[in-house]
BAKE-996555 format. One record per residue (C-alpha): residue number from 1; x, y, z. Coordinates in pm, whole numbers, padded with zeros to 5 digits, always signed. Example, Ala and Ser with C-alpha at 12.3 -4.5 7.8 and 13.67 -1.06 7.14 Angstrom:
! BAKE-996555
+-----+--------+--------+--------+
:   i :     px :     py :     pz :
+-----+--------+--------+--------+
:   1 : +01230 : -00450 : +00780 :
:   2 : +01367 : -00106 : +00714 :
+-----+--------+--------+--------+
***
This chain:
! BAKE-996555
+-----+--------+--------+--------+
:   i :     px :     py :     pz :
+-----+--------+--------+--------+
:   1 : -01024 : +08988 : +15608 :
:   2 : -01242 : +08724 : +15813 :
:   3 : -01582 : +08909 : +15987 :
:   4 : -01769 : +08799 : +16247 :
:   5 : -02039 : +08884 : +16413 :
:   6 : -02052 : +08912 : +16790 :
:   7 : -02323 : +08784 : +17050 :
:   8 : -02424 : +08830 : +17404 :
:   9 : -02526 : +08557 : +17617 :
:  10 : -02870 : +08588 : +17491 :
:  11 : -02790 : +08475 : +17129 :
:  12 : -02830 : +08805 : +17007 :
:  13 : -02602 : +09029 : +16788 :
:  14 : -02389 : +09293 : +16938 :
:  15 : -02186 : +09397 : +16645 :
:  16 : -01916 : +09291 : +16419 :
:  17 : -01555 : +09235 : +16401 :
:  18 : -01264 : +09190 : +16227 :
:  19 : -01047 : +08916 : +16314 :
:  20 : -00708 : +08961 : +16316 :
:  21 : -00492 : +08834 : +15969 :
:  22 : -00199 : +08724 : +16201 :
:  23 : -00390 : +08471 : +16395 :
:  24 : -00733 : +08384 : +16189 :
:  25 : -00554 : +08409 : +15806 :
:  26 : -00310 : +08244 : +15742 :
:  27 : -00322 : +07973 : +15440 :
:  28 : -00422 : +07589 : +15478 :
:  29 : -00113 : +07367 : +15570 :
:  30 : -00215 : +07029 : +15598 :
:  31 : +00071 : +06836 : +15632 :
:  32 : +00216 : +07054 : +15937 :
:  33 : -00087 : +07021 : +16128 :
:  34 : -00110 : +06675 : +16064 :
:  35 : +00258 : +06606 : +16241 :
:  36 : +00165 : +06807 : +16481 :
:  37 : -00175 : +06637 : +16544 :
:  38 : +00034 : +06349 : +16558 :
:  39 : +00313 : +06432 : +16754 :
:  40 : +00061 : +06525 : +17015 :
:  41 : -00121 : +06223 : +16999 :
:  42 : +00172 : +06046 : +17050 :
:  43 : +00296 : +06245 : +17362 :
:  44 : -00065 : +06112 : +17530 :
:  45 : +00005 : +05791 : +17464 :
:  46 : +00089 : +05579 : +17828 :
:  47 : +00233 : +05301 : +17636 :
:  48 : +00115 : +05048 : +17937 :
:  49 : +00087 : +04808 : +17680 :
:  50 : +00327 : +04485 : +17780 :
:  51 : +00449 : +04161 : +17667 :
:  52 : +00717 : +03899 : +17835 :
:  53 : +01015 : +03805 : +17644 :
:  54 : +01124 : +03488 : +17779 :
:  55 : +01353 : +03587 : +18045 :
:  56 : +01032 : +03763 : +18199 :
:  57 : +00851 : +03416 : +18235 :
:  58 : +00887 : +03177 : +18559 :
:  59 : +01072 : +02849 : +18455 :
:  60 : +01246 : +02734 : +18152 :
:  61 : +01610 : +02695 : +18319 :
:  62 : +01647 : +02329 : +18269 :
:  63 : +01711 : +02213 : +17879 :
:  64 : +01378 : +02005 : +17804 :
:  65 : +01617 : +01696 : +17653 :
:  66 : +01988 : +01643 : +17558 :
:  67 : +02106 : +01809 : +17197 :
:  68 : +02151 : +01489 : +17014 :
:  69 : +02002 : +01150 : +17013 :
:  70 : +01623 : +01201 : +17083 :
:  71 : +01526 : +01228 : +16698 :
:  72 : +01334 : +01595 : +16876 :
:  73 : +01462 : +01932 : +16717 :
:  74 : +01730 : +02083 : +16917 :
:  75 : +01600 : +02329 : +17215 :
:  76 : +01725 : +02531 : +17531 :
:  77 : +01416 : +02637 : +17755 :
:  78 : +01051 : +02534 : +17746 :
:  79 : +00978 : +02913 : +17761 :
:  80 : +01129 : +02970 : +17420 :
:  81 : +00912 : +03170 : +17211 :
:  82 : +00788 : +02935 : +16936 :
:  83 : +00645 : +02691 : +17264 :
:  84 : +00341 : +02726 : +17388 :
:  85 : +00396 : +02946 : +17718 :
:  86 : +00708 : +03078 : +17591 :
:  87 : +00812 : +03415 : +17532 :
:  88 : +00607 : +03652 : +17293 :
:  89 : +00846 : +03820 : +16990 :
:  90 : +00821 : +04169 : +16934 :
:  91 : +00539 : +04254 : +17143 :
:  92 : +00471 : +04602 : +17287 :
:  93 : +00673 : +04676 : +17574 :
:  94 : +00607 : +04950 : +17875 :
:  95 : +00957 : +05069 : +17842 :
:  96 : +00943 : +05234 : +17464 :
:  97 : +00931 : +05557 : +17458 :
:  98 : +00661 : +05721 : +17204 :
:  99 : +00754 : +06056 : +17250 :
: 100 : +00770 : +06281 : +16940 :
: 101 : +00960 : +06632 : +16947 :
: 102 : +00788 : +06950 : +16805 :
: 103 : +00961 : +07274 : +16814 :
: 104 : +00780 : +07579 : +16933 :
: 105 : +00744 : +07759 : +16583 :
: 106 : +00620 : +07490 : +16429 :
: 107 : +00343 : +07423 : +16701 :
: 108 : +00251 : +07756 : +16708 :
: 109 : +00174 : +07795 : +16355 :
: 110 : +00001 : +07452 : +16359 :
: 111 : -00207 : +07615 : +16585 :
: 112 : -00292 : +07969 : +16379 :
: 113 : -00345 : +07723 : +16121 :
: 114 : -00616 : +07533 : +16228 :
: 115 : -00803 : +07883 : +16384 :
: 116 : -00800 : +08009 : +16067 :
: 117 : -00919 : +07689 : +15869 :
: 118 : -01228 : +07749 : +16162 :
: 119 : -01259 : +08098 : +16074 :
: 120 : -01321 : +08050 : +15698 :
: 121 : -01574 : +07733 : +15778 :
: 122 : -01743 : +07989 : +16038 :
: 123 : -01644 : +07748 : +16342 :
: 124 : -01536 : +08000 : +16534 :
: 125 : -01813 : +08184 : +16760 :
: 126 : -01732 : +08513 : +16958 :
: 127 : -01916 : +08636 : +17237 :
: 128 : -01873 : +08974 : +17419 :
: 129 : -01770 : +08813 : +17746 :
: 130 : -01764 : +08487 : +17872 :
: 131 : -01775 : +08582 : +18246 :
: 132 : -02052 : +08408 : +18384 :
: 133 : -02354 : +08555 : +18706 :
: 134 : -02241 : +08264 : +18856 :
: 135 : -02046 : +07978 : +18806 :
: 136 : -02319 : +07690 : +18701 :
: 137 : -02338 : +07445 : +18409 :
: 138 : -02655 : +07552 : +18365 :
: 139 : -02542 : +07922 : +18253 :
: 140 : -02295 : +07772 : +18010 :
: 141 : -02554 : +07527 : +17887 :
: 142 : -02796 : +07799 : +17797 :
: 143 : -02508 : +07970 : +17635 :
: 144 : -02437 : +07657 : +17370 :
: 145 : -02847 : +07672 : +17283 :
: 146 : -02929 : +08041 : +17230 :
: 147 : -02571 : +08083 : +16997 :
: 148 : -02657 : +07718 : +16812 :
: 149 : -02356 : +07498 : +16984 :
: 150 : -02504 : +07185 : +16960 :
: 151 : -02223 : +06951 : +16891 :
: 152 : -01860 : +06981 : +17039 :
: 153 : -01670 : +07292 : +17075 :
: 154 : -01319 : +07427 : +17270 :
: 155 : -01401 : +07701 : +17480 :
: 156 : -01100 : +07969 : +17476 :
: 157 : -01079 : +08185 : +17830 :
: 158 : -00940 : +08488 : +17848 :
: 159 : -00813 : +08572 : +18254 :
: 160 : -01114 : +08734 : +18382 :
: 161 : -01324 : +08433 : +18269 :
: 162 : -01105 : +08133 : +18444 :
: 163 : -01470 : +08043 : +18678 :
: 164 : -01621 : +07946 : +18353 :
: 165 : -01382 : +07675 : +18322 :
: 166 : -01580 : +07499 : +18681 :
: 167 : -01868 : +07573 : +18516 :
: 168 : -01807 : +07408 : +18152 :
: 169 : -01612 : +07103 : +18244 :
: 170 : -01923 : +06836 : +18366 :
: 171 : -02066 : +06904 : +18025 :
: 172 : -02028 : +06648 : +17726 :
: 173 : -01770 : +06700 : +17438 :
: 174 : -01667 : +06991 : +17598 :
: 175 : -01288 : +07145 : +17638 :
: 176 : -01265 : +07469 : +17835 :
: 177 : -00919 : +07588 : +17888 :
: 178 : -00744 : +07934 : +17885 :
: 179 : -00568 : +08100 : +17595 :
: 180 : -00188 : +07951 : +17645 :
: 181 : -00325 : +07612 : +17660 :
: 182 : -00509 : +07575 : +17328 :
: 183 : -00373 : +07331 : +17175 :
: 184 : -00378 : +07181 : +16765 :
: 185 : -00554 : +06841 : +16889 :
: 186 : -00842 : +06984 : +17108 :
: 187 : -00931 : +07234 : +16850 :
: 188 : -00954 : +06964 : +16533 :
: 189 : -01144 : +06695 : +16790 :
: 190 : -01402 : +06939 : +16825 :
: 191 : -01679 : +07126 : +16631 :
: 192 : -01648 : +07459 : +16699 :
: 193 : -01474 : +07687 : +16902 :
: 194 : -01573 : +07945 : +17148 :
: 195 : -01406 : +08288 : +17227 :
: 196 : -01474 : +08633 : +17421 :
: 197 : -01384 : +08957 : +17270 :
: 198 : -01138 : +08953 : +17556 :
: 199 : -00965 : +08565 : +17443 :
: 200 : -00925 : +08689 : +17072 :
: 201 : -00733 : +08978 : +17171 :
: 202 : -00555 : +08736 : +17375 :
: 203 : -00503 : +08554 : +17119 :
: 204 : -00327 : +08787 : +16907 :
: 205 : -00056 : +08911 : +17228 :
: 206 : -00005 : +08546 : +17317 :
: 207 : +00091 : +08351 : +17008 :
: 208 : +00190 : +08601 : +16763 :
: 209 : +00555 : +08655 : +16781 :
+-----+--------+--------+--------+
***
């Protein structure tokens, strides 16, 4: 069983919890998260990387010299890819697709994975609400410094907390998003992860089938 403590606003202690086996213990997997890291990574990717073949480039249409006779290596088009200006082989093109396929089991409990590798490195920090007085990056700032956030972290809203999401997003290295959207890739590019009392529970209804 993985305890943690819980904290107000204020950075201090409220009292302590149990986190749920079913989301925050399950074993280390490293290769599945890995293809799913991947496989997300790869769904991101625009791909607006692009060469011309030959038939892309202006020109070329009239054979440089006759086939025989010249002493010159034979040749079709001036925009053949081993002359200068010609074609490029093999470059990237905008058309490929780079799209990996994950199915939903295996993304979900890529997911429980990683929460729980956070849980035993005491990554994750729970606070007893994350509703905010008012919807300022200020409030959320003071947050990070009184409960010791002081590199990256995921922010995890439950749905009485979505105005926090306004209030987190103009701060640096920084990924506020509700419950359904966490996601394997956010979680592992970030330090830490912050939750409500409310989000864990959320947690639990949400991805544990």
């Amino acid at each position: 069983m993985t305890k943690v403590s819980v904290y107000n606003a204020a950075g201090e202690k409220q009292e302590e919890i149990t986190l749920p086996e079913s989301v925050f213990g399950l074993p280390a997997n490293n290769d599945l998260v890995h293809q799913v890291y991947v496989a997300q990574s790869a769904n991101q990717r625009i791909g607006s990387a692009h060469t011309k073949v030959r038939s892309d480039i202006r020109g070329g249409g009239k054979k440089p010299w006759k086939q025989k006779g010249t002493g010159n290596a034979r040749t079709g088009s001036i925009r053949n890819p081993i002359w200068r200006g010609g074609g490029t082989i093999f470059g990237p093109s905008k058309d490929r697709n780079y799209t990996k396929n994950i199915n939903v089991k295996m993304r979900r409990k890529a997911l429980l994975t990683v929460l729980s590798e956070k849980a035993r490195n005491g990554k994750i920090v729970v606070m007893d609400t994350l509703v905010l007085p008012e919807a300022k990056t200020k409030n959320v700032a003071d947050i990070f410094t009184k409960n010791g956030i002081e590199k990256s972290v995921t922010i995890g809203l439950g749905k009485t907390e979505n105005q926090t999401y306004k209030a987190a997003r103009n701060i640096p290295k920084t990924r506020a998003m509700e419950i359904e959207k966490l996601n394997v890739k956010d979680l592992l590019d970030t330090d830490k992860i912050l939750l409500s009392q409310e989000s864990v529970t959320k947690i639990e209804k949400h991805f544990v089938k």
